[in-house]
C-alpha positions in Angstrom: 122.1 88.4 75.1 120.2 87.3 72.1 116.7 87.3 72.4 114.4 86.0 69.3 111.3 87.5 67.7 109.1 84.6 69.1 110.3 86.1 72.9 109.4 89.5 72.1 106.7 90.8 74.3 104.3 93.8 73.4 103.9 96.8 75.4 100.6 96.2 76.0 101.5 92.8 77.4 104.2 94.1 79.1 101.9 96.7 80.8 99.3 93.8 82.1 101.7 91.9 83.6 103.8 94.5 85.8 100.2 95.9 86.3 99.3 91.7 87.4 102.4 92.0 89.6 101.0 95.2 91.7 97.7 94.2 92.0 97.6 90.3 93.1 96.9 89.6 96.4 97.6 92.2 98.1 95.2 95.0 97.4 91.9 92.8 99.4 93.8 94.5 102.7 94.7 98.0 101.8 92.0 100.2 101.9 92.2 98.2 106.2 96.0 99.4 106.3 95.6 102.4 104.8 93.0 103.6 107.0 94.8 102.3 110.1 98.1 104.7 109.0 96.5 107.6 107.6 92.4 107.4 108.1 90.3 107.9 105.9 92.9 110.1 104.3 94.9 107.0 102.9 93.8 107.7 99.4 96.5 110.6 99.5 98.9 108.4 100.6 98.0 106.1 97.3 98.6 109.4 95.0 101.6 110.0 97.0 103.2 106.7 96.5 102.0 106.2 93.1 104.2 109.9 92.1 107.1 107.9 94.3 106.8 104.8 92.2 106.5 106.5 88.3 109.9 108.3 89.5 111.6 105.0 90.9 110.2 103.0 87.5 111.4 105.9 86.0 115.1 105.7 87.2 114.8 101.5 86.3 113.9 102.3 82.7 117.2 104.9 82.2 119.3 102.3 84.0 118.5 99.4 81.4 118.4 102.0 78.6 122.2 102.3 79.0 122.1 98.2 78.0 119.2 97.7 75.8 120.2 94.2 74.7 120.8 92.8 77.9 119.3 92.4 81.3 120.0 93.8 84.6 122.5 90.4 85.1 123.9 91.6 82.1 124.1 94.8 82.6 125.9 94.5 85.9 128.2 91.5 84.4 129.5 94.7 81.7 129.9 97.2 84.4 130.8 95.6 87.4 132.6 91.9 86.1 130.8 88.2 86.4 130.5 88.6 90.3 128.5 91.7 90.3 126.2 89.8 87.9 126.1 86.6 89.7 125.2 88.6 93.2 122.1 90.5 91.3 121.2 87.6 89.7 121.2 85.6 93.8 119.0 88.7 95.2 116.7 89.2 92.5 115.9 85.6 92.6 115.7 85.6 96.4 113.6 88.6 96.9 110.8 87.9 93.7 110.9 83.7 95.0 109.7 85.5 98.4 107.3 87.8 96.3 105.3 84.4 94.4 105.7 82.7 97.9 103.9 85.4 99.6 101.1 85.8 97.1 100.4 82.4 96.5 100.0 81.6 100.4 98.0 84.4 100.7 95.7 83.1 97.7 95.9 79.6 99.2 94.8 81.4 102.8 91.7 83.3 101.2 90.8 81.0 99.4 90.1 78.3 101.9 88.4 81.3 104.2 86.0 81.7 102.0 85.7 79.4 98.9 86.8 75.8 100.2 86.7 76.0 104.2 86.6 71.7 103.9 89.9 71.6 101.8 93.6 71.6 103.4 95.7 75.2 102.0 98.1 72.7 101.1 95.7 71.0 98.8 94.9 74.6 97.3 98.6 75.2 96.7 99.5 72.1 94.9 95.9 73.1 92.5 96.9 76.3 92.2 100.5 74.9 91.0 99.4 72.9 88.1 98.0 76.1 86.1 101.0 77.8 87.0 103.7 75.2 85.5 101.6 75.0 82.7 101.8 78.9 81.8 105.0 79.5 83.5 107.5 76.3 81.4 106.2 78.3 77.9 107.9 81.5 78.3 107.5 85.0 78.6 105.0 85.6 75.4 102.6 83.2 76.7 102.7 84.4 80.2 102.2 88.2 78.3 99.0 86.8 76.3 97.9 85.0 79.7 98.4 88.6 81.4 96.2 89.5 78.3 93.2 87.1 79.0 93.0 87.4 82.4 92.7 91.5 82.0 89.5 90.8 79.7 87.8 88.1 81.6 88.2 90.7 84.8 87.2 93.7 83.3 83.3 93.3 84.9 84.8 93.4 88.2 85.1 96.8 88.8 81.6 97.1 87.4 80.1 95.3 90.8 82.2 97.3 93.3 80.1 100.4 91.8 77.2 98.6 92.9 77.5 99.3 97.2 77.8 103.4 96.1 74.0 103.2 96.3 74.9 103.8 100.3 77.9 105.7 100.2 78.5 108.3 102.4 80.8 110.8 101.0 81.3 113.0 103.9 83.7 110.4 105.4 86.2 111.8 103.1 85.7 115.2 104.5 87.8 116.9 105.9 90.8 116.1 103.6 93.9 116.4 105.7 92.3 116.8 108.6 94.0 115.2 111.0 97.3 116.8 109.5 99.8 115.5 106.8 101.8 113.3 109.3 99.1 110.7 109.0 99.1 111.0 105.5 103.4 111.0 105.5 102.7 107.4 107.7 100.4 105.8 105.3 103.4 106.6 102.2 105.6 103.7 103.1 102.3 101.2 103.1 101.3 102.6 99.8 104.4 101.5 98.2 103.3 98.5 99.1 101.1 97.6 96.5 103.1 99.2 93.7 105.9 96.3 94.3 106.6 94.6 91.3 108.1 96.3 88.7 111.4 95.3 89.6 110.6 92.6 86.4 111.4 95.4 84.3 114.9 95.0 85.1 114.5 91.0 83.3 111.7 92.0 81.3 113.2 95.3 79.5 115.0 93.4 76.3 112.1 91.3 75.5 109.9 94.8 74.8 109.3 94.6 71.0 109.3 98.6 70.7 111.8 99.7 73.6 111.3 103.3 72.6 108.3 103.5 74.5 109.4 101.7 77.6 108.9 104.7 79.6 105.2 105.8 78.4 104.6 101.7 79.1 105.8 101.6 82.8 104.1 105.1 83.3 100.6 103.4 82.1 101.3 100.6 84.3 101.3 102.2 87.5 98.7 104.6 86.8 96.3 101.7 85.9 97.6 100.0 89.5 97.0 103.5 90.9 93.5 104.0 89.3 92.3 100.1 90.6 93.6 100.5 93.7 92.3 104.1 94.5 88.8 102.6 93.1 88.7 100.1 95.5 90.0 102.1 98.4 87.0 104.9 97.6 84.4 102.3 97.5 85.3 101.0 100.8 85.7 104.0 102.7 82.7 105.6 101.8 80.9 102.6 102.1 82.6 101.4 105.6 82.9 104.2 108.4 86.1 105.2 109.6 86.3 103.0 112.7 84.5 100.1 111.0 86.8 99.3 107.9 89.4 99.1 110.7 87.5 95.8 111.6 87.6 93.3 108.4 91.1 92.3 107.7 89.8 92.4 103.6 87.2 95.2 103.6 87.5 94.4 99.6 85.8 91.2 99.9 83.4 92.4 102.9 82.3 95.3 101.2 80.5 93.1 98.5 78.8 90.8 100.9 76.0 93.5 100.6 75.6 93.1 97.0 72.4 90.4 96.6 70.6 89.8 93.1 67.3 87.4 92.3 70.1 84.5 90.9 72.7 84.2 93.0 73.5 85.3 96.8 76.8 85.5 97.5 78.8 88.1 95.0 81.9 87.9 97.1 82.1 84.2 96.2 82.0 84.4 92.7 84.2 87.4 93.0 86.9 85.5 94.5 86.8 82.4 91.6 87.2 84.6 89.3 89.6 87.0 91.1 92.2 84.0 91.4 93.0 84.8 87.8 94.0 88.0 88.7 96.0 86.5 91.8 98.3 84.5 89.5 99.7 87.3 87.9 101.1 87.7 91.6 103.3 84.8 91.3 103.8 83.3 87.8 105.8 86.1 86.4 107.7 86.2 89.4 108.8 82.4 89.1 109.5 82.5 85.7 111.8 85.6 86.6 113.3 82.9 89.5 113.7 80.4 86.4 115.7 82.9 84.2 118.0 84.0 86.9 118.9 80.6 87.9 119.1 79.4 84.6 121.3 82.5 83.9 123.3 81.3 86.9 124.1 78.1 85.4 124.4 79.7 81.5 121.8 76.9 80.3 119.3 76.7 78.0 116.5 74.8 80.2 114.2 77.3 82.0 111.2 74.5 81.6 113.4 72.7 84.4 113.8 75.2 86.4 110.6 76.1 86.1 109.7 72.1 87.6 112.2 72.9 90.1 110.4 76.0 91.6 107.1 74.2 91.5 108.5 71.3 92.9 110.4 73.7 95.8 106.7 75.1 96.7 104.8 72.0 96.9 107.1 70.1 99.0 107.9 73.2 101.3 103.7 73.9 101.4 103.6 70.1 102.8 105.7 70.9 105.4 104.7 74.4 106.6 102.1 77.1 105.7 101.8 80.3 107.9 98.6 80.9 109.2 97.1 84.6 108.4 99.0 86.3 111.7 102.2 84.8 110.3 101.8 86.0 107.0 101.5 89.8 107.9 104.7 89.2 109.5 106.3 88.1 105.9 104.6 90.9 104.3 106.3 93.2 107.0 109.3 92.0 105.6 108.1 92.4 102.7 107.6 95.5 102.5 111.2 96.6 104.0 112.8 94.3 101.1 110.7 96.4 98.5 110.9 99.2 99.2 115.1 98.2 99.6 115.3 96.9 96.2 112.6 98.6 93.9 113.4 102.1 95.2 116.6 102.3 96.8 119.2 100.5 95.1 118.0 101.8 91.7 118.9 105.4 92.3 122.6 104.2 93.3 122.7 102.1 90.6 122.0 105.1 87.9 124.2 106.6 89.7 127.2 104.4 89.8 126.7 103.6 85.7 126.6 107.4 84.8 129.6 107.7 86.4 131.3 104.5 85.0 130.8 106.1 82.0 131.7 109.7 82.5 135.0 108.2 83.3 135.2 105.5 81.0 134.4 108.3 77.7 137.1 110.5 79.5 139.2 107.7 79.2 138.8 106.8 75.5 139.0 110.3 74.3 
């Protein structure tokens, strides 16, 4: 696989969009199904699954080391022959299509909630599209510069969620464990959760400019994920008691409905605009992944049309059926099976199976 200088991608870039990718959508409902698995204890959980995940991401970044130049479609192609390939290159498209789906329905679902109640989710899809084609048809550098923009227009948001720690309650943390670590062993599996995503290093891997550092990178990527997520998670449990956060299906948009200043009411609204930024990460990396691996597929040179394929695919299936909030738990059940599946699962087997391809194939040689 050649790839040229003008596809390279930083680490840093590379670092804000697996970090995009973990974030999105999902982390408005956590600190709700956190609490419902492991109680107020569900920070623990997080830590837990964030040591799970730098060991998984670990395991991905020693896999593609063993084929630098190529990526996991190529990789599997040299070890396994064209079908092995071709199968990876089906699931991964499968599984991250389903990953943008998901988080753009769920933006398309909040969004009407609370910013345009009037306007069909359909309507918000096909708007939401348009910035997405536009980023997504220019490649990988652009989308790591957009990664790059949207991190520094965001960064005052965690400044306002300090903001409802004037009536914390701290003691709702206390006892720690108190209820056991079976709770706490519950809550693991939904912590995972919002680590998903950095299956794109398995595409993104041989566009790192300094590959040497691909470990330190993914390592920094989680632990900002971890270090958002845990934020937001604090703030709302000592801000919400432990029976109440139980009742608002986003306690991270709820928990700013408090915050009030002279010039403008409603935080939570503003909050949201901006927050959609931080949404697209959700789903634009994950269709130009879909682009790559079908254009791979076909061994062409015309992502951009695959890229107006995908679009296309979302705004004609949107027309025809959006799931309502219920529904969408049920996907993100799924979800989270197929995760935790792919991004933890099949990568120790597949370090496995290549360090003993070649054990035997060096035996052989020699």
């Amino acid at each position: 696989m050649n790839v040229s200088a003008s596809s390279k991608i930083t680490n840093l870039q590379y670092i804000l969009i697996n970090s995009g990718l973990q974030v999105s959508v999902f982390f408005l409902a956590l600190p709700r199904i956190l609490a419902e698995q492991a109680g107020t204890d569900g920070w623990v959980s997080l830590i837990i699954g964030w040591m799970i995940t730098v060991a998984a991401s670990l395991i991905v970044v020693k896999i593609m080391a063993r084929y630098p130049e190529g990526t996991l479609l190529d990789l599997l192609t040299h070890y396994g022959g064209k079908w092995a390939g071709r199968t990876a290159a089906v699931c991964l498209l499968l599984y991250l299509f389903y990953f943008g789906y998901s988080c753009l329905v769920q933006t398309a679902l909040i969004t009407k909630e609370w910013l345009l109640p009037q306007t069909s989710a359909y309507m918000i899809i096909l708007l939401l599209l348009i910035p997405t084609y536009i980023v997504a048809i220019s490649g990988i550098r652009i989308i790591g510069r957009y990664a790059e923009i949207v991190t520094l227009v965001s960064l005052w948001i965690p400044l306002v969620y300090l903001l409802p720690l004037k009536e914390a309650h701290w003691l709702h943390l206390l006892p720690i464990a108190g209820e056991g670590w079976q709770p706490i062993g519950a809550g693991v599996p939904y912590s995972l959760y919002c680590f998903l995503g950095f299956v794109s290093t398995f595409i993104f891997y041989p566009f790192l400019q300094n590959k040497s550092q691909a470990s330190m990178a993914i390592t920094v990527s989680n632990s900002l994920t971890l270090l958002a997520h845990l934020f937001v998670t604090l703030v709302c449990y000592v801000y919400f008691s432990p029976d109440e956060i139980r009742e608002y299906n986003e306690p991270a948009i709820n928990v700013l409905k408090i915050i009030e200043f002279k010039f403008i009411e409603r935080i939570e609204v503003i909050f949201i605009a901006f927050y959609l930024l931080v949404f697209s990460l959700g789903w634009i990396p994950a269709l130009y992944i879909c682009a790559y691996c079908t254009n791979w597929l076909r061994n062409t040179q015309a992502e951009r049309n695959h890229v107006r394929f995908f679009c296309l695919l979302l705004a004609i299936g949107s027309f025809f059926f959006i799931p309502d909030f219920h529904q969408n738990e049920m996907i993100e059940q799924i979800f989270l099976r197929l995760g935790i599946l792919i991004e933890y699962i099949l990568p120790i087997f597949l370090l496995l199976y290549v360090s003993v391809h070649d054990r035997f194939s060096g035996r052989k040689k020699a």
